[in-house]
N, C-alpha and C positions, 0 to 999 in steps of 0.2 A: 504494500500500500504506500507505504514511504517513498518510494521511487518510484510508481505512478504521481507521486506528488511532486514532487521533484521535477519530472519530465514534462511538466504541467506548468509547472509555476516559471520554469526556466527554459521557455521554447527558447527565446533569445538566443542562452549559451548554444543548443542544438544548432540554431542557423551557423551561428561561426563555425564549432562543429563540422557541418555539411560541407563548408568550403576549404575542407582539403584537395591539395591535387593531387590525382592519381598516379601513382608511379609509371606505370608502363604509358607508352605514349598512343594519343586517337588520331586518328585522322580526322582534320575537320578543317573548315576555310580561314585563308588566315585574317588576321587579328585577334584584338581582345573579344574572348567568350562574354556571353551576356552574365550579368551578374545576377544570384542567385535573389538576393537584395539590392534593390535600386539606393544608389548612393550619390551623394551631391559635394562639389568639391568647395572649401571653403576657407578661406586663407584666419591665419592663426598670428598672435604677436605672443611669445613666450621668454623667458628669462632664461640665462644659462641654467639655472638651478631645476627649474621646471622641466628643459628639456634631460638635462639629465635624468629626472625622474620618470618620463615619460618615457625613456630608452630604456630603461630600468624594467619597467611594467614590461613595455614591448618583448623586451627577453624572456621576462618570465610569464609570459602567455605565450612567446611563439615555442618555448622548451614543452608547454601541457598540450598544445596541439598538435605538434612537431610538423609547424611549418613557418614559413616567414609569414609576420601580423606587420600591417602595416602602421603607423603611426595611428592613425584613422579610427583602423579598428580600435586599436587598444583606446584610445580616446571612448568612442563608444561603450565599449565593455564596461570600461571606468565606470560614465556617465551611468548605466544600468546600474551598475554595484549600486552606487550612491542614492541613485532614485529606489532603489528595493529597501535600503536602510533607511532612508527618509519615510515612506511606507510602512514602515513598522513602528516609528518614531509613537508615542502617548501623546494630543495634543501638539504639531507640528506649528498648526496655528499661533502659538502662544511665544515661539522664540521670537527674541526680541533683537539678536544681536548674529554678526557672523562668529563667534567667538563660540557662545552657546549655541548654534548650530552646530558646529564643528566640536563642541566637548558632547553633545547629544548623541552625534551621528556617531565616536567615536570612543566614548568614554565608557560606555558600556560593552564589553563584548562577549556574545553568547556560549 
């Protein structure tokens, strides 16, 4: 039952999931294949410290999928984590500050 739930709550992960590439190679016309999820490109201003961290992540999602994650993704994946824990938050309504955001989202962990 756990893991019906699991697979329910987290299509999301599944989609990244799905888009591994196949080892042996297909014949098909050339270009980029259509994407499983339609994606939009969007330009970013980040800090060295940020990007750092954002390589970071990237590494350790592209080692659980075992394949290259684009900056992109991992961005998104993030963004998910964050909104599932926001989600679960008592009262999201009530924070008043990013500080208490960020000890909410953070300070407890299950």
């Amino acid at each position: 039952m756990a893991s019906t739930q699991n697979q329910t709550r987290n299509a999301w992960v599944q989609l990244y999931e799905a888009r591994r590439v196949p080892n042996e190679q297909e014949i098909r016309s050339p270009g980029r294949p259509p994407s499983v999820v339609p994606r939009r490109k969007v330009g970013l201003t980040l800090s060295q410290g940020e990007i750092t961290e954002l390589e970071n992540w990237r590494e350790r999602i592209s080692g659980l999928l075992h394949r290259s994650v684009s900056a992109g993704e991992t961005l998104g994946i993030l963004t998910r984590v964050c909104s599932n824990r926001y989600n679960r938050l008592e009262n999201p309504e009530d924070i008043g500050s990013l500080a208490e955001l960020v000890e909410r989202l953070i300070g407890e962990v299950e």
